[in-house]
Each structure stands twice: as C-alpha cells, then as structure tokens.
C-alpha positions, 0 to 999 in steps of 0.5 A: 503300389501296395493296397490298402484298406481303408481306416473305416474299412479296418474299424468296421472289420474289427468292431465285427470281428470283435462281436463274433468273439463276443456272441461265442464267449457269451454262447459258452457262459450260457452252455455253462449256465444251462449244464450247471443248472442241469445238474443242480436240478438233477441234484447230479452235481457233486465235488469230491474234495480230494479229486478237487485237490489232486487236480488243483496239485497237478495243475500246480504242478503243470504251471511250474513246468511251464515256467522252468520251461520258458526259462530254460532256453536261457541257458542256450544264449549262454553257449551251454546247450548240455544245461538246456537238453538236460533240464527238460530231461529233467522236467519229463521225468518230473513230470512222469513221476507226479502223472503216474502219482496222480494216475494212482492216488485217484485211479483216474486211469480211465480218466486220462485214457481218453485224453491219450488216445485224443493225443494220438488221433490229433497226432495223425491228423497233425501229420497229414497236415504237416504232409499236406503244408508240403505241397506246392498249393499249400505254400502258395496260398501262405505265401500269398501266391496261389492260382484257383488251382491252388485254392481248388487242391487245398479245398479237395485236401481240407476236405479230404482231412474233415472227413476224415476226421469225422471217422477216426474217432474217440468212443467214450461210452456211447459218445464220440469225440474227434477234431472235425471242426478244428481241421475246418476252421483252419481251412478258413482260417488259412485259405479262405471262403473258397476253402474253408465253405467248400470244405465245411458243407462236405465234411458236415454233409459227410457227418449228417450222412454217418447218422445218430442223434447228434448228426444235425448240430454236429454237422451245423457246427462244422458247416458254421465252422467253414463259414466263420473260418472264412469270415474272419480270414476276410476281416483280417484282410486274408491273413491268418489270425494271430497265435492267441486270436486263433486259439481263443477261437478254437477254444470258444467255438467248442462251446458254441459246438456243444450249445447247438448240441444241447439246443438241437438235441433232448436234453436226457441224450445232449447233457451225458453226450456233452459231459463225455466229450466236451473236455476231450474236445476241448482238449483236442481242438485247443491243442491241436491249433497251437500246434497248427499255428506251430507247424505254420510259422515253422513252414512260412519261414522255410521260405527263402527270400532276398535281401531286398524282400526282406528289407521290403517287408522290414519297412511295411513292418515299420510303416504299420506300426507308425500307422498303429502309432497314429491311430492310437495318437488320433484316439487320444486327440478325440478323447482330450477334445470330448472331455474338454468339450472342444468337439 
C-alpha cells in the first residue's frame, strides 16, 4: 500500500514551506534597502547613463536569444536537424559579436573577467558532481532506494565538495566569491537531513577554521544552508524541489547570505565585501543550480524501467492530479458557502 501524507499533514507543509520563502524574499528586500540607503547616505550611489544603456541593450539582446532559442527545436519535429545545429551556430556568433561590442564600447573587461572565471570554477564543481551523481549511493538516493550506507558515502562526497568549494575561489579585490552554499543546499535538497546537516557544519566548520572577517556569517550561512536544504526536502515529502522552486531558493538564499554578512559584519568591511561578490554569487549559485536540476533529471531518467513500473507510476501520476482536482474542487466548495453564508 503506497503511503500517504495526510491532507492537513500536506497544507501545514506547504503553508510552512510558503513562509520560508516568504521570510528569505523579505530578507533580501531589507538587504536591498539597507545598501540602498548605504550609499545614498555616503552619497557613493551614482548611475551612469551610458552604462545603463549598454546594459539594458545587452540584456535586450539576451532576451531575443532566448526566445529564438526555445524556438528552435521546432524545427527538429520537422525532420531538419542541419536548421536547428545551424541556427544555434547562428546565435553564438551573434552573441560573440555583441559581447565583444559591449566588452569594448564600456571597457567593462574587468567587469566581466570575474564572471568568466566564476564559470569556470562552477564548471569544475559541476563536473565532480556530475562524477559524484555516477556512483551507485548517488543513484540510489534518487531512486529512492538507498541504505544508511548510501546516505553516509553521499554526506562524506557533499562534504568533501563544500570544502572544497570554500578553497577554489574568485578574488575580487580583497573579497572572495565561491558557490559553497550551492553545493550544500542541493545536499539538502537531495539527500536530506542526513546529508545535508552533516554536510553543512563541516563545510561552515571548515569556513570558520580558514579565518577573516567575514568567517562567522559566511560559516552561519552555509550551516543554515544544510539545515534549510533538509527542511524543505522533508516538507516536500523527500523529494527534491521543483526546477523553478529550487532556483527561486537559491537565488533568495544568496541575499539572505549577504544580509548575515551586513549584520555580522562592520559596515566600513560588509558593504565593499557585499558589492565586490554579490553579483558573482548570485551569478554562480543561480547557474550553478539549474545546471544541477539539468544534470539530475538527465541522470533519473538514465534509469531503466519495466513496463510495469511505468504503467505504475503513469497511474500514481494520474491518481495526484485527480487528488489535485479535489483539492481544488473543495476550495471552491468552501469559498461559495462563505460567500452565500451557508457555513
């Protein structure tokens, strides 16, 4: 007999999951607020309007990209693969050109430097857990099979991958930028309490250990992270986020991150400190997780199953969308007897 959360079990988890999202959202309009307001203060805000206009172009440009990009699959339903291979030739070359334009007309090659080198840093860490995702504890925790010896090997690998995401950093300036938190919020996310906690007080333990002035909110933060990656694994009944849930999370913890620093941190060292690698963070985290959910869709699916299995799970599929159904229906019940006073 397949188990089952109760519907009170299901609204409680998700009115709670709902308010951690809403605490994060509202810890970032107050780190908003407070840097704003730094810098108006320290009368250090200033917009240059031709770097407001090559930006808004380039992110213009970005957006037709993505659209021909989406589009372009079409045209392999209609059998011509040599249309589809060519246009996104196309679009790289496009986009080379008005990248190296935009490098030029601002000289904002210093700019973009550290977002190159964020790439490549969140490369490598991608690759070792691409390695990591091929190991049978890996496979077995997705496939919702695993022993406490899978659980104990995962936690030992996201361990050894946030530390060493604490080391294989971007210097910019004084400041260091690195996806830390990333790799132990999918812990969580993943694996649950038993890998993400573990996972987060030795990657934060390991951060507090390397020293500096940010080393207590840094270390907090990538505590937190264990803990809320767990969190939310439970509430969503052991099962990873959804795609757009999970990059929402990441993109809100990176502020949260960066308000602990501005808290814990004097505000002559936090704010420069915050500038110099909140958007690199933001950047590499955000990235770095839809990859993630890219790599972990692509290795769940690697996995071969009966015809029975999936004419299984095909049902359970169908049985929670009718349960969605009711759900929904009984909302409205509620919602028609409140307004005509029948309750």
């Amino acid at each position: 007999m397949r188990f089952r959360l109760k519907r009170s079990d299901l609204n409680t988890n998700n009115l709670i999951r709902l308010l951690i999202f809403l605490l994060l959202f509202i810890s970032n309009i107050i780190l908003q607020y407070s840097l704003i307001g730094y810098h108006l203060e320290n009368h250090t805000f200033a917009i240059s309007f031709p770097m407001v206009n090559n930006v808004l172009t380039m992110g213009s440009a970005l957006i037709i990209f993505g659209f021909i990009s989406t589009r372009l699959p079409q045209f392999r339903e209609v059998g011509d693969s040599a249309i589809y291979e060519i246009g996104y030739l196309v679009i790289i070359g496009l986009f080379s050109i008005i990248l190296s334009y935009f490098n030029a007309s601002t000289k904002t090659g210093e700019f973009i430097a550290p977002f190159l080198n964020m790439f490549k840093v969140l490369s490598v860490m991608l690759i070792l857990v691409l390695i990591a995702t091929r190991t049978r504890f890996f496979k077995n925790i997705m496939h919702k099979e695993y022993t406490k010896t899978d659980l104990f090997f995962t936690c030992i690998i996201f361990c050894v991958l946030g530390c060493i995401a604490s080391v294989y950093t971007i210097p910019v300036d004084n400041s260091y930028a690195n996806v830390r938190n990333l790799i132990i919020l999918i812990a969580g996310l993943f694996g649950g309490p038993f890998v993400g906690i573990p996972a987060g007080i030795v990657s934060g333990g390991f951060r507090f250990l390397e020293g500096g002035v940010t080393a207590l909110p840094c270390s907090l933060a990538t505590v937190i992270a264990g803990f809320l990656g767990s969190l939310i694994y439970i509430l969503n009944g052991k099962k990873f986020l959804k795609g757009k849930y999970a990059i929402t999370l990441m993109f809100l913890y990176v502020g949260f991150e960066m308000l602990l620093i501005l808290w814990l941190t004097p505000p002559n060292i936090s704010i420069p400190y915050i500038n110099d690698i909140y958007p690199l963070m933001l950047f590499g985290s955000v990235l770095g997780m839809i990859l993630f959910i890219m790599i972990f869709r692509e290795v769940k699916s690697d996995k071969e199953v009966s015809y029975e299995e999936l004419r299984i799970r095909e049902l359970e599929n169908t049985l929670e969308e009718y349960d969605d159904e009711m759900d929904k229906l009984r909302e409205d019940i509620e919602l028609l007897k409140k307004k005509n006073g029948l309750e």
